[in-house]
Gaussian input, Z-matrix of N, CA and C with variables (Angstrom, degrees):
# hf/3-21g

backbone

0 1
 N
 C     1     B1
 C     2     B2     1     A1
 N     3     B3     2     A2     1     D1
 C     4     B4     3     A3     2     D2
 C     5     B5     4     A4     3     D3
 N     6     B6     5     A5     4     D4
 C     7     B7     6     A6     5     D5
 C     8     B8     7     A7     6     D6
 N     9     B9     8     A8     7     D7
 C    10    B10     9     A9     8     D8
 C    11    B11    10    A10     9     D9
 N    12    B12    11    A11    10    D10
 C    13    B13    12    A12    11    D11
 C    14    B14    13    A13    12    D12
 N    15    B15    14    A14    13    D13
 C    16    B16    15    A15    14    D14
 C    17    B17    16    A16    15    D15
 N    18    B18    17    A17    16    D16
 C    19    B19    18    A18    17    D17
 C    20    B20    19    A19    18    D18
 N    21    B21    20    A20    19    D19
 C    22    B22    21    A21    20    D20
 C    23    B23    22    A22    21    D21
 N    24    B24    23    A23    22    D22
 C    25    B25    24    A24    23    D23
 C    26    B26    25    A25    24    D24
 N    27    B27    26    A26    25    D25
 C    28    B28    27    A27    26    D26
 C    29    B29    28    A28    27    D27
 N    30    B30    29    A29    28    D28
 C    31    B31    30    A30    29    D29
 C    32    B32    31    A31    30    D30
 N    33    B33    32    A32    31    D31
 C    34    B34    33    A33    32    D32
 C    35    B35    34    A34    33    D33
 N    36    B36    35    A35    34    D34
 C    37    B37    36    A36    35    D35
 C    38    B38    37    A37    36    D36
 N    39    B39    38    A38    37    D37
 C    40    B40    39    A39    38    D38
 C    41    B41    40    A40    39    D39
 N    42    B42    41    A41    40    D40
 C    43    B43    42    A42    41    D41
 C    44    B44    43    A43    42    D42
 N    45    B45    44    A44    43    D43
 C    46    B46    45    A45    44    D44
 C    47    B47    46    A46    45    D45
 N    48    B48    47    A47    46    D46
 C    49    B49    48    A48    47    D47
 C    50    B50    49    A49    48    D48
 N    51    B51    50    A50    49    D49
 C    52    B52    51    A51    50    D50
 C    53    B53    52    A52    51    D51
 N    54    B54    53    A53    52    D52
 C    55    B55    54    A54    53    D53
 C    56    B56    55    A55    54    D54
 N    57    B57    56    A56    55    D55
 C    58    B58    57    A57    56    D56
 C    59    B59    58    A58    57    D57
 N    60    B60    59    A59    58    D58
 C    61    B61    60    A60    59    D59
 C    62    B62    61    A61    60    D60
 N    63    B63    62    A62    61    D61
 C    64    B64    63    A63    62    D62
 C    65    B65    64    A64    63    D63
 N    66    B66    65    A65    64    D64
 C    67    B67    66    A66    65    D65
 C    68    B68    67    A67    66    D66
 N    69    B69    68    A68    67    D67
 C    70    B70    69    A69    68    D68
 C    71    B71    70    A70    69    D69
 N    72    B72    71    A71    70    D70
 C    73    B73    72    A72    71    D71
 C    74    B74    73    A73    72    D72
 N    75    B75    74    A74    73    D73
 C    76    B76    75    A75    74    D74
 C    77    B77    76    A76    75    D75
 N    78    B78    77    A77    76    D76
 C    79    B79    78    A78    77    D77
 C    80    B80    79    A79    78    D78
 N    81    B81    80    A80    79    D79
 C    82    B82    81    A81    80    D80
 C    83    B83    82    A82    81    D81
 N    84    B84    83    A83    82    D82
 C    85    B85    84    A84    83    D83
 C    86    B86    85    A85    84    D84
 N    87    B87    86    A86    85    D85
 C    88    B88    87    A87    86    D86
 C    89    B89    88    A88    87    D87
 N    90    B90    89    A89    88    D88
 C    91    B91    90    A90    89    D89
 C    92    B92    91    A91    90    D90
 N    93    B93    92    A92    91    D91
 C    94    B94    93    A93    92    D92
 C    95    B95    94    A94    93    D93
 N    96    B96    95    A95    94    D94
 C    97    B97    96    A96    95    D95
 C    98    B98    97    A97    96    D96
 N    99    B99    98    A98    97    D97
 C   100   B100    99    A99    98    D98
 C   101   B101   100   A100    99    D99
 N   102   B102   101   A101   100   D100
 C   103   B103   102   A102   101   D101
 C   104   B104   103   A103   102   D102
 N   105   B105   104   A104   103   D103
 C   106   B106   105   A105   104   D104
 C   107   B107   106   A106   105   D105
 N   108   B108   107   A107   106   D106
 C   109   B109   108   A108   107   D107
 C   110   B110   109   A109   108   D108
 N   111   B111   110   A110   109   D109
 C   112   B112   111   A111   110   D110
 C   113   B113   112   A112   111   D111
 N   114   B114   113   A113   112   D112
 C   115   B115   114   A114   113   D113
 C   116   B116   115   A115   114   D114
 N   117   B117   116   A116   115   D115
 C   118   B118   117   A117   116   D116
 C   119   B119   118   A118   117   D117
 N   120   B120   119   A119   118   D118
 C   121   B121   120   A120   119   D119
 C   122   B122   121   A121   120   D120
 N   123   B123   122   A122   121   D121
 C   124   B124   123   A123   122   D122
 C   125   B125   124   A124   123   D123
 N   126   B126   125   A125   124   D124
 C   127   B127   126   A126   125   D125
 C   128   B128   127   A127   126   D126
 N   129   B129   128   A128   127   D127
 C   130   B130   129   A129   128   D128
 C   131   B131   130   A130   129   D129
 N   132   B132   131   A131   130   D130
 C   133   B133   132   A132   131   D131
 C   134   B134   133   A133   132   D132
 N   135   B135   134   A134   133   D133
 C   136   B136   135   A135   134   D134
 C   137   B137   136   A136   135   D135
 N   138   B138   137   A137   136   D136
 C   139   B139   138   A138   137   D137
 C   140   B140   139   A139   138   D138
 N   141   B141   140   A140   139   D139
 C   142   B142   141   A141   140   D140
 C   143   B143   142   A142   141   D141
 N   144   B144   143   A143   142   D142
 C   145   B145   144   A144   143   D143
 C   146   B146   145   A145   144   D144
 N   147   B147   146   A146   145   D145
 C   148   B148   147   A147   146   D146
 C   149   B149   148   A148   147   D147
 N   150   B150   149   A149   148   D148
 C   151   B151   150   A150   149   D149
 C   152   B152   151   A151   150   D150
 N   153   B153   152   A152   151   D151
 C   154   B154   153   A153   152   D152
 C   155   B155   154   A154   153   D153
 N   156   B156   155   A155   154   D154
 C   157   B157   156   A156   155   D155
 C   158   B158   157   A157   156   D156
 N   159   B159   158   A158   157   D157
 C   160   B160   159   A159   158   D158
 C   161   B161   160   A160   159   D159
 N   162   B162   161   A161   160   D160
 C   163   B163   162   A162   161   D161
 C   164   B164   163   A163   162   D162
 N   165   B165   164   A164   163   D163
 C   166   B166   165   A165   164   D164
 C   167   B167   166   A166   165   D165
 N   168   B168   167   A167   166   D166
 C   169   B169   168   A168   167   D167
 C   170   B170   169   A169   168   D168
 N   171   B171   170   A170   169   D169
 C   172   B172   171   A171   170   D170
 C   173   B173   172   A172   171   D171
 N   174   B174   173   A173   172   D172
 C   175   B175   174   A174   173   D173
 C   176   B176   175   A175   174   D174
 N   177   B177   176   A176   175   D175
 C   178   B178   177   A177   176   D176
 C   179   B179   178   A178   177   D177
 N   180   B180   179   A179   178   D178
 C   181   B181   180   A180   179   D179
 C   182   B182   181   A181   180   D180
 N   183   B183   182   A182   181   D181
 C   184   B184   183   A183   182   D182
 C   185   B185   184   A184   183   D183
 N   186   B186   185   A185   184   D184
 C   187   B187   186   A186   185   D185
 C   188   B188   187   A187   186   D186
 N   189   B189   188   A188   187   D187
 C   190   B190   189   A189   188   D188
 C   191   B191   190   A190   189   D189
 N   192   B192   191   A191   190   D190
 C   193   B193   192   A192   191   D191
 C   194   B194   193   A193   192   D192
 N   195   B195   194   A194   193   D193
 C   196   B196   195   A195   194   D194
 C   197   B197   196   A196   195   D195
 N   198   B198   197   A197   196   D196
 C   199   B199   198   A198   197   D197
 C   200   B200   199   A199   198   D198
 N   201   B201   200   A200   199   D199
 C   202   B202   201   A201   200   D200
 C   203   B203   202   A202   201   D201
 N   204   B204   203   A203   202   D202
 C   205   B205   204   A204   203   D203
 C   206   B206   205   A205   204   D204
 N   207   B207   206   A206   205   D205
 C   208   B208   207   A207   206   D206
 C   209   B209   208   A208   207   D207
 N   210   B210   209   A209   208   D208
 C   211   B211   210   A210   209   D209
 C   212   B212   211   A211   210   D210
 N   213   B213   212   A212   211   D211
 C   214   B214   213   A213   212   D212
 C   215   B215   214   A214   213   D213
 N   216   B216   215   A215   214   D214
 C   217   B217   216   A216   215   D215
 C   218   B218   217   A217   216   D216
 N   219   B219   218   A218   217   D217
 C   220   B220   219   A219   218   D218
 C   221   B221   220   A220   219   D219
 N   222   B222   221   A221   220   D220
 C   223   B223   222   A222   221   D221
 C   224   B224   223   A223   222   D222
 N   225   B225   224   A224   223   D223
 C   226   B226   225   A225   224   D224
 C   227   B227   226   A226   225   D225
 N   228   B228   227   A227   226   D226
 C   229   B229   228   A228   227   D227
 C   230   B230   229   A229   228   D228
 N   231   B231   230   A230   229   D229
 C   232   B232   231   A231   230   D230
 C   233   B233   232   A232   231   D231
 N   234   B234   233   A233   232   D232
 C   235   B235   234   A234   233   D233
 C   236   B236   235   A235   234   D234
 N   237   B237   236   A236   235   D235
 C   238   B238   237   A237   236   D236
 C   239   B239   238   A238   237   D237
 N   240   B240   239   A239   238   D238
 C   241   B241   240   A240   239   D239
 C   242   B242   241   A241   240   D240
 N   243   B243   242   A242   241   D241
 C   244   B244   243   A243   242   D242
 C   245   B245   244   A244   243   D243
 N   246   B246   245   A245   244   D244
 C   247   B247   246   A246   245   D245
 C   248   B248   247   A247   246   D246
 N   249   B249   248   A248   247   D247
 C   250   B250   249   A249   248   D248
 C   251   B251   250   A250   249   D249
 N   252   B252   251   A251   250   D250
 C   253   B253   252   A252   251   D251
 C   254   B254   253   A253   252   D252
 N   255   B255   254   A254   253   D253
 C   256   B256   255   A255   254   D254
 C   257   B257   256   A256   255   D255
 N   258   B258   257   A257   256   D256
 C   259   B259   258   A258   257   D257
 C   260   B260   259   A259   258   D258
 N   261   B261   260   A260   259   D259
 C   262   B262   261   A261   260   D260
 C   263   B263   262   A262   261   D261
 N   264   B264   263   A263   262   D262
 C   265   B265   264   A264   263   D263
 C   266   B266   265   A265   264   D264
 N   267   B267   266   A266   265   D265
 C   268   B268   267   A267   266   D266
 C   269   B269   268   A268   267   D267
 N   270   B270   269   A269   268   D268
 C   271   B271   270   A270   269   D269
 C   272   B272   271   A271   270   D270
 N   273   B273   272   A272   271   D271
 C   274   B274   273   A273   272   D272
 C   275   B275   274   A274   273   D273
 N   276   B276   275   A275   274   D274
 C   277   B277   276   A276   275   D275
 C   278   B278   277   A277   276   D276
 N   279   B279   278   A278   277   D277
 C   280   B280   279   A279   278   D278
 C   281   B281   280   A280   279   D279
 N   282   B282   281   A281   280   D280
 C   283   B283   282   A282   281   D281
 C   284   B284   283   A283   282   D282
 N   285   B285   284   A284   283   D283
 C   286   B286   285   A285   284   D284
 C   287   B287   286   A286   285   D285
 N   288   B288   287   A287   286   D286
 C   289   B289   288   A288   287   D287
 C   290   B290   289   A289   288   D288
 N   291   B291   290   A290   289   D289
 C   292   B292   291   A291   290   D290
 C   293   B293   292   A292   291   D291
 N   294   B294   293   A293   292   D292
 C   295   B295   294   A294   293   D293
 C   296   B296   295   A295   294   D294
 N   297   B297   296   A296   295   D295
 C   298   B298   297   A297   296   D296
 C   299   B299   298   A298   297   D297
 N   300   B300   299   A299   298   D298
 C   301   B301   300   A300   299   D299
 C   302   B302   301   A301   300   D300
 N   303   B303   302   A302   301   D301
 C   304   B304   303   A303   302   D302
 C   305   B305   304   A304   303   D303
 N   306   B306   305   A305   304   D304
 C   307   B307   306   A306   305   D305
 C   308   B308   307   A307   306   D306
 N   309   B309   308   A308   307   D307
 C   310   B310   309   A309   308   D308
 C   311   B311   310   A310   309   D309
 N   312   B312   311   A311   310   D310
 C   313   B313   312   A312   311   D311
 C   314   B314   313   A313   312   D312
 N   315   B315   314   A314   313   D313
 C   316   B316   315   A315   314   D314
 C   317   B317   316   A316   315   D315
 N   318   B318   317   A317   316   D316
 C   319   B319   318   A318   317   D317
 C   320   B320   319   A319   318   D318
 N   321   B321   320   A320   319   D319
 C   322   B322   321   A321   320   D320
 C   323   B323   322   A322   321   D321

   B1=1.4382
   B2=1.5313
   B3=1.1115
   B4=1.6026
   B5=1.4784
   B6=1.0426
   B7=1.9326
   B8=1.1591
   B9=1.2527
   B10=1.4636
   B11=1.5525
   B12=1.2436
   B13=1.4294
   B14=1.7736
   B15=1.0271
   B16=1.4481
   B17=1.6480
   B18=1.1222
   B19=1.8247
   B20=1.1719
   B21=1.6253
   B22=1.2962
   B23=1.5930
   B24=1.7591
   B25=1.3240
   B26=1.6407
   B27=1.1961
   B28=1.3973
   B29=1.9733
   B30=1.4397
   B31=1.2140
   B32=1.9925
   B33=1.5287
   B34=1.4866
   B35=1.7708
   B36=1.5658
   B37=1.2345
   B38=1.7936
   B39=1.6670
   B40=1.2315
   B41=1.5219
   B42=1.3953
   B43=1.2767
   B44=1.9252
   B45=1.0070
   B46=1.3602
   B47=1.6399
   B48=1.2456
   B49=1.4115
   B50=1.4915
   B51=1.1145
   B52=1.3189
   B53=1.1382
   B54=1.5840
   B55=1.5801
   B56=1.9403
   B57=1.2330
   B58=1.5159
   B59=1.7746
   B60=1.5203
   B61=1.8579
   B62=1.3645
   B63=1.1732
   B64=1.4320
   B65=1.4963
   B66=0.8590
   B67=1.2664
   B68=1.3584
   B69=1.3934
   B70=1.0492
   B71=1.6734
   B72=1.3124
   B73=1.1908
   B74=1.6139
   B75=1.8935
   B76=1.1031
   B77=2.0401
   B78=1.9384
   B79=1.3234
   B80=1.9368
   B81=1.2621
   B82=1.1507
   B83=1.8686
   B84=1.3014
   B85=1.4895
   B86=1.7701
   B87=1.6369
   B88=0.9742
   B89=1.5111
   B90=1.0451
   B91=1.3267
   B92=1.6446
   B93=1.1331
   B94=0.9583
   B95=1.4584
   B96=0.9679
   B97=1.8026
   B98=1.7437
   B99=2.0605
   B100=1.3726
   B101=1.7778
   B102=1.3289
   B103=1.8289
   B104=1.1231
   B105=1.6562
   B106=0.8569
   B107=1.9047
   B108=1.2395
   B109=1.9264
   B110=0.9398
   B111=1.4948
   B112=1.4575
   B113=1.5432
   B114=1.4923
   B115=1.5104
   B116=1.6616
   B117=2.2386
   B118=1.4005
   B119=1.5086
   B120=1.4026
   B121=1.5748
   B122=1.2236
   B123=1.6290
   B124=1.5943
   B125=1.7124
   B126=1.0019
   B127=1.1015
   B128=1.9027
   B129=1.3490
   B130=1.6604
   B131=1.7983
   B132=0.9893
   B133=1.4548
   B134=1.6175
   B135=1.3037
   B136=1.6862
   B137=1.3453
   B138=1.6557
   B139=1.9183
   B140=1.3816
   B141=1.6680
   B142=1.0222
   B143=1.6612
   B144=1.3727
   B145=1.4420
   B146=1.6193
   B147=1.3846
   B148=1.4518
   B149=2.0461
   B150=1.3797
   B151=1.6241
   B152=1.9309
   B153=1.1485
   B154=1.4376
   B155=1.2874
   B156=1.6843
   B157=1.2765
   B158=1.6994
   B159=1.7587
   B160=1.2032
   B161=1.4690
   B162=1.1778
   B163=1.4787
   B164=1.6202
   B165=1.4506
   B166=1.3794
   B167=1.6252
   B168=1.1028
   B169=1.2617
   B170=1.9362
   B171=1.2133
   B172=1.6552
   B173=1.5847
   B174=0.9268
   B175=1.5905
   B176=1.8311
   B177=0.8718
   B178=1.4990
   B179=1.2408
   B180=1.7884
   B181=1.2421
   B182=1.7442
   B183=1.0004
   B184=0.9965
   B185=1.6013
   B186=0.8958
   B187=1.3602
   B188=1.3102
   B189=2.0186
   B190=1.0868
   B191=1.6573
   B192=1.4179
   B193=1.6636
   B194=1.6632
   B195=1.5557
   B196=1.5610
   B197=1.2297
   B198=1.8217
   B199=1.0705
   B200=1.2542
   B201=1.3986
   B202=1.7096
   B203=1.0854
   B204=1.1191
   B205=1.5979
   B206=1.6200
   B207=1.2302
   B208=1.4519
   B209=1.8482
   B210=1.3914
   B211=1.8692
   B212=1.5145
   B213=1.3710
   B214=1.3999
   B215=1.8310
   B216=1.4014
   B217=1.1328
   B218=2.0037
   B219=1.3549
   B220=1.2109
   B221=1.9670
   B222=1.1346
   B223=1.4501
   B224=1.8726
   B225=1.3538
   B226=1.6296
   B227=1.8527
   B228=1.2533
   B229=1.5924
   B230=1.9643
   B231=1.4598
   B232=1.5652
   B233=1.4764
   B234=0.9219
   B235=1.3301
   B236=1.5815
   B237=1.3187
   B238=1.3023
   B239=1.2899
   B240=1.8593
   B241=1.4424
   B242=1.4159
   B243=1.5201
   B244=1.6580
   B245=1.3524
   B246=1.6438
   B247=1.7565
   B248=1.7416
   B249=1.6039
   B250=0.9697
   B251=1.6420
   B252=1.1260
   B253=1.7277
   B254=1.6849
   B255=1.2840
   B256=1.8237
   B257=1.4950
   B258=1.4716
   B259=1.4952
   B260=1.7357
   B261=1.5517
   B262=1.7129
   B263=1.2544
   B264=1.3239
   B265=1.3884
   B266=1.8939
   B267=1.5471
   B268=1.3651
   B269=1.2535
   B270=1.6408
   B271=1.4008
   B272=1.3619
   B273=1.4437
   B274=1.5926
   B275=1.7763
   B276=0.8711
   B277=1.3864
   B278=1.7534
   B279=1.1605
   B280=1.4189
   B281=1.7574
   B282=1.3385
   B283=1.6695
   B284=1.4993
   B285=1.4449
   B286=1.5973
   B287=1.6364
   B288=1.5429
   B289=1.7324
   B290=1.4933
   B291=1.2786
   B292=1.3903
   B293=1.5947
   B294=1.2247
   B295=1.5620
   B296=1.9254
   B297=1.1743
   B298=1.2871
   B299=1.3950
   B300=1.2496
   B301=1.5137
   B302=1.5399
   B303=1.3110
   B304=1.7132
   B305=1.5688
   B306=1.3991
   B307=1.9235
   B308=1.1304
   B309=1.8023
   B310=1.5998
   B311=1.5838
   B312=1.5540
   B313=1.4350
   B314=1.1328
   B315=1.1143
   B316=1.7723
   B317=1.0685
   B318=1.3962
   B319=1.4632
   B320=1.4653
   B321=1.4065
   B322=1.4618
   B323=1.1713
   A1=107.47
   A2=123.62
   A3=148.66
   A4=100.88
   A5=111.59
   A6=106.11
   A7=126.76
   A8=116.65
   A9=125.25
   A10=115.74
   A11=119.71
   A12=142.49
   A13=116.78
   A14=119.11
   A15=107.74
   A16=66.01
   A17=101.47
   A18=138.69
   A19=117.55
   A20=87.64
   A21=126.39
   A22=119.60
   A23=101.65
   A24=108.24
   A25=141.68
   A26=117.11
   A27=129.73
   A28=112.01
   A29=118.37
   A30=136.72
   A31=108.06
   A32=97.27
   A33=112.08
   A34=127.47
   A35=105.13
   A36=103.60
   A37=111.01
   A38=102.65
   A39=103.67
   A40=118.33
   A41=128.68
   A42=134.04
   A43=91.31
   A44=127.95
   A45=106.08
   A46=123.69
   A47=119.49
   A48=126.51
   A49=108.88
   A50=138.08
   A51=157.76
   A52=95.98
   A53=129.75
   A54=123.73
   A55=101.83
   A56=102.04
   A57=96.65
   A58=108.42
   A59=109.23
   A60=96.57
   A61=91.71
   A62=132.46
   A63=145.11
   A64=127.55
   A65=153.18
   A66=142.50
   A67=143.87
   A68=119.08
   A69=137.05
   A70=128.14
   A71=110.99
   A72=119.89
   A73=125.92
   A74=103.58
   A75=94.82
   A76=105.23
   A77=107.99
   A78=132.00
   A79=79.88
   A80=118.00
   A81=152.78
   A82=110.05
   A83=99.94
   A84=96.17
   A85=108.45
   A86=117.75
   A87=101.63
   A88=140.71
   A89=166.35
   A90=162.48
   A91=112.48
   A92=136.46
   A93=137.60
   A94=122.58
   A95=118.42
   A96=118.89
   A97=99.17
   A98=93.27
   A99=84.25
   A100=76.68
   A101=81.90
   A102=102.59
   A103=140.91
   A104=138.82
   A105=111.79
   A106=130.48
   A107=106.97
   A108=110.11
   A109=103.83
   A110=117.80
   A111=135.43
   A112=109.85
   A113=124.65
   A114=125.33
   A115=81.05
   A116=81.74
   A117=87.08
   A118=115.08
   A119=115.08
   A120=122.81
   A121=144.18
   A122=90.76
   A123=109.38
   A124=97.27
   A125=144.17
   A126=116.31
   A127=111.33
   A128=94.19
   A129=105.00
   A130=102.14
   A131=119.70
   A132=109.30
   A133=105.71
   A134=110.70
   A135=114.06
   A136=104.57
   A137=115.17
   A138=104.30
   A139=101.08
   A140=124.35
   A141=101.31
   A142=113.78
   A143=105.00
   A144=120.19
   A145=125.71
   A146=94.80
   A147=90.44
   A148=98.39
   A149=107.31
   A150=106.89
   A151=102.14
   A152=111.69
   A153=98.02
   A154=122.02
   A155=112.39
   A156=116.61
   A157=132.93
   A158=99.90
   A159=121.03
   A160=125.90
   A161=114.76
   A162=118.42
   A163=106.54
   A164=125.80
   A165=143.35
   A166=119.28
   A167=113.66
   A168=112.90
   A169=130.87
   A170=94.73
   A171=107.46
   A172=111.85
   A173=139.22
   A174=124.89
   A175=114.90
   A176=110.07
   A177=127.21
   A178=108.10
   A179=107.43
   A180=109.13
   A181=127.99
   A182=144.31
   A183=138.06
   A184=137.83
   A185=120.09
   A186=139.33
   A187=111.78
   A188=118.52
   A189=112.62
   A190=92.83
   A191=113.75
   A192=110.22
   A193=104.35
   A194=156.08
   A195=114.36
   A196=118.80
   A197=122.68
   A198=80.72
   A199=159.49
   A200=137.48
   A201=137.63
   A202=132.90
   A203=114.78
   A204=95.80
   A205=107.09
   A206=124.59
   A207=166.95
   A208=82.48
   A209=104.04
   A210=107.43
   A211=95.73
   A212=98.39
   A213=102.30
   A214=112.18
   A215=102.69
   A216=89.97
   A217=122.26
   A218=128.95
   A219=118.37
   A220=86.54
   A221=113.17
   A222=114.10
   A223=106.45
   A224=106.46
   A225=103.32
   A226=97.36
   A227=119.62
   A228=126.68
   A229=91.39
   A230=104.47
   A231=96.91
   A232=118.47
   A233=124.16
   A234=116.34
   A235=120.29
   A236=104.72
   A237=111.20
   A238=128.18
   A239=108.96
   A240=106.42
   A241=127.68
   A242=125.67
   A243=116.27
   A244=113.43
   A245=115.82
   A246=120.06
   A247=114.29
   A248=98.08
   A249=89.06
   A250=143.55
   A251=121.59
   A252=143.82
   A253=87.24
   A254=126.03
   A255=115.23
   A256=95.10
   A257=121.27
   A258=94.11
   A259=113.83
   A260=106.72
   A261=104.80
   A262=87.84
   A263=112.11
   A264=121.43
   A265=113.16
   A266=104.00
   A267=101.02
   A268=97.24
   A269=136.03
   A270=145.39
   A271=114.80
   A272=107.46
   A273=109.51
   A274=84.16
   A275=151.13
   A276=151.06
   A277=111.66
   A278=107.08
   A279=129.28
   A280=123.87
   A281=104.43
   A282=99.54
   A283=115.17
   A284=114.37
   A285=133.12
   A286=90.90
   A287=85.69
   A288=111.93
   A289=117.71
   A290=103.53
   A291=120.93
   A292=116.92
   A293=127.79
   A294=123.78
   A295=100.17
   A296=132.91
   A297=128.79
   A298=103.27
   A299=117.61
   A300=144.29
   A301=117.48
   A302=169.58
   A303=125.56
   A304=96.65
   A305=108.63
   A306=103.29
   A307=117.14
   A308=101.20
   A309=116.74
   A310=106.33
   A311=123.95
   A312=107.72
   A313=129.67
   A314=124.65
   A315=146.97
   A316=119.52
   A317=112.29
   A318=129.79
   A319=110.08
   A320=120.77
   A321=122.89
   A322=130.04
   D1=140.15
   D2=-164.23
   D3=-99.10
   D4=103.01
   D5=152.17
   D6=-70.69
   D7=143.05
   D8=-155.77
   D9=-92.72
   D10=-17.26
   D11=166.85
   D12=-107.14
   D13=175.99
   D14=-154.91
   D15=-127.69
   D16=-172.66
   D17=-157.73
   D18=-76.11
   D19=-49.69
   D20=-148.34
   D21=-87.29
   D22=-26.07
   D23=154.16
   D24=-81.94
   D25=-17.90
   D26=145.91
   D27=-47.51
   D28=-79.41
   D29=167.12
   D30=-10.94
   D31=-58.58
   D32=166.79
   D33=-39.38
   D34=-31.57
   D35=-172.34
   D36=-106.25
   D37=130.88
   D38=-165.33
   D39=-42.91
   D40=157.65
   D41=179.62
   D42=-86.52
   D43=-49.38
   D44=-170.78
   D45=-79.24
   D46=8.00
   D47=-164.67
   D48=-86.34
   D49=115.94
   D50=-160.82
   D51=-65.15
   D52=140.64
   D53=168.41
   D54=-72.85
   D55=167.02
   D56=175.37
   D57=-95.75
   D58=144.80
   D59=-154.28
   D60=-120.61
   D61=107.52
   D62=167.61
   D63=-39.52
   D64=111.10
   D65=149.36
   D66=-97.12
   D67=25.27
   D68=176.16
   D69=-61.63
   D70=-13.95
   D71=-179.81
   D72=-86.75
   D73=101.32
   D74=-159.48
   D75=-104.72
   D76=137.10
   D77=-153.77
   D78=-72.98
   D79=137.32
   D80=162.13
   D81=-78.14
   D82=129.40
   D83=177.76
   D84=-66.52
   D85=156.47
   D86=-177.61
   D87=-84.47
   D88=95.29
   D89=-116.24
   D90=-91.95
   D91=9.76
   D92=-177.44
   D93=-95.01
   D94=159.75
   D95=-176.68
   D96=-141.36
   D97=168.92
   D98=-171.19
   D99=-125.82
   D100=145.07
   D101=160.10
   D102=-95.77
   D103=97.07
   D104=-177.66
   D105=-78.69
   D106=159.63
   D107=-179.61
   D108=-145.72
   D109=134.04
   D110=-178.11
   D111=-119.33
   D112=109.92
   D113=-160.61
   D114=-146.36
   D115=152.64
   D116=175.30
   D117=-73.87
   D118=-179.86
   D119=163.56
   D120=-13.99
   D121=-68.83
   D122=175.39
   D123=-80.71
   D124=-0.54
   D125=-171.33
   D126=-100.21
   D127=-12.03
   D128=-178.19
   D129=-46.96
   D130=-61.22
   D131=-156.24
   D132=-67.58
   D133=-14.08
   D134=178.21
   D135=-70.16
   D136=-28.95
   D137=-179.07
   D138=-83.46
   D139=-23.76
   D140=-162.35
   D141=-112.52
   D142=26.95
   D143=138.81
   D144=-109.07
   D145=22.37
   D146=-172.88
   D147=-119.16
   D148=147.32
   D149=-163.48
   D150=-36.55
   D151=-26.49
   D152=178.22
   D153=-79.52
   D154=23.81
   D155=173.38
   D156=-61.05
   D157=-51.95
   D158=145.66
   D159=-9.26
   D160=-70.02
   D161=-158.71
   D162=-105.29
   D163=26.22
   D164=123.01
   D165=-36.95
   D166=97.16
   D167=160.02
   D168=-124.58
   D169=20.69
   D170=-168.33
   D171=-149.24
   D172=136.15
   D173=138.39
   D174=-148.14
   D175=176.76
   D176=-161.87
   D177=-170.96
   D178=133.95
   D179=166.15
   D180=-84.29
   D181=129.02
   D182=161.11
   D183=-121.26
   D184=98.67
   D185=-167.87
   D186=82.60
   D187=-99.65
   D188=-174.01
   D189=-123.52
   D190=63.24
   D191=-144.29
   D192=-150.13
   D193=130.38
   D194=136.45
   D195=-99.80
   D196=127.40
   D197=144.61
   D198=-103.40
   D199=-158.10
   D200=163.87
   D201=-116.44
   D202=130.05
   D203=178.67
   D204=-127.16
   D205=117.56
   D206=-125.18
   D207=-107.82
   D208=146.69
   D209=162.70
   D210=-145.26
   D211=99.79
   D212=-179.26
   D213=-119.43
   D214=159.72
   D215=-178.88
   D216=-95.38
   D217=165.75
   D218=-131.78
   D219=-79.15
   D220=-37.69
   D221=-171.99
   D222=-58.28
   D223=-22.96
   D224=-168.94
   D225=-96.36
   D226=17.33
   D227=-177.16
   D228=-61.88
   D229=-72.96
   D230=-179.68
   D231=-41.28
   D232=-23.81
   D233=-173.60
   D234=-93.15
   D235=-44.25
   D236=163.45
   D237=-48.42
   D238=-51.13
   D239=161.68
   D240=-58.27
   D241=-32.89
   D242=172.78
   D243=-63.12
   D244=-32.14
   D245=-175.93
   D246=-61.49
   D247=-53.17
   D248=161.91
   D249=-75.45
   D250=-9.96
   D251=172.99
   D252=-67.95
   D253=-43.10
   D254=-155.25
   D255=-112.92
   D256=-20.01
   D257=177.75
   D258=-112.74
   D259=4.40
   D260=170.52
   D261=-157.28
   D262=109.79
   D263=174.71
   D264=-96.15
   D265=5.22
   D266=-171.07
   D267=-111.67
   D268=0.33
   D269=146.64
   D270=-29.56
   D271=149.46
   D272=-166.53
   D273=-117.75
   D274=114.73
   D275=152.02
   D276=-61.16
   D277=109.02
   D278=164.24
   D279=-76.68
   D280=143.76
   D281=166.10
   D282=-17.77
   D283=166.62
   D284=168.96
   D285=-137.75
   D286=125.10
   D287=165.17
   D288=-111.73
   D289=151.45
   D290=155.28
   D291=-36.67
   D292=109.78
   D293=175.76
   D294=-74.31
   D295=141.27
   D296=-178.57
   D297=-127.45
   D298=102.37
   D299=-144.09
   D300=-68.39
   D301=119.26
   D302=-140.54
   D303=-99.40
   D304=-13.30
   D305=172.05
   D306=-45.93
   D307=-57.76
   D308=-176.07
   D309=-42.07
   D310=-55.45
   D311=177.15
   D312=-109.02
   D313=48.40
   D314=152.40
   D315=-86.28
   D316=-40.89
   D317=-173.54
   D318=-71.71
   D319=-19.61
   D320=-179.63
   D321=-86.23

């Protein structure tokens, strides 16, 4: 295989010269929300073999109950709600919050 540039033009550019470092790229707040779901016991491992497994990021037991709390993003809300409506219909669906991102407040 043939290189398409010669050697000799790399070689040309000083070794101490700083690349130039952009910063133009500006971070977007994040769009995601968290859901909460309150399902019985036995039913946990059914969400979390079920495609809404993924976007599990929490659980806790409470009483005779767990719940979950889901980080989904805001466009996959319809979907999440039919998955869960058809694959645990004995789920208690909780509020949806604002996810508050930890970039967003580091950066301040």
């Amino acid at each position: 295989m043939a290189l398409t540039q010669s050697l000799d033009a790399f070689a040309s550019q000083s070794a101490g010269q700083q690349p130039t470092r952009r910063n133009n790229v500006i971070p977007f707040p994040s769009s995601r929300a968290l859901l909460d779901v309150t399902l019985p016991h036995l039913l946990l491992k059914t969400l979390l073999h079920s495609p809404l497994g993924v976007y599990v990021v929490s659980t806790e037991t409470v009483r005779e109950a767990v719940r979950v709390q889901l980080d989904i993003a805001r466009e996959d809300l319809d979907f999440t709600l039919h998955t869960l409506l058809a694959t645990l219909p004995a789920a208690t669906i909780g509020p949806l919050k604002r996810r508050i991102s930890s970039q967003s407040t580091s950066a301040r």
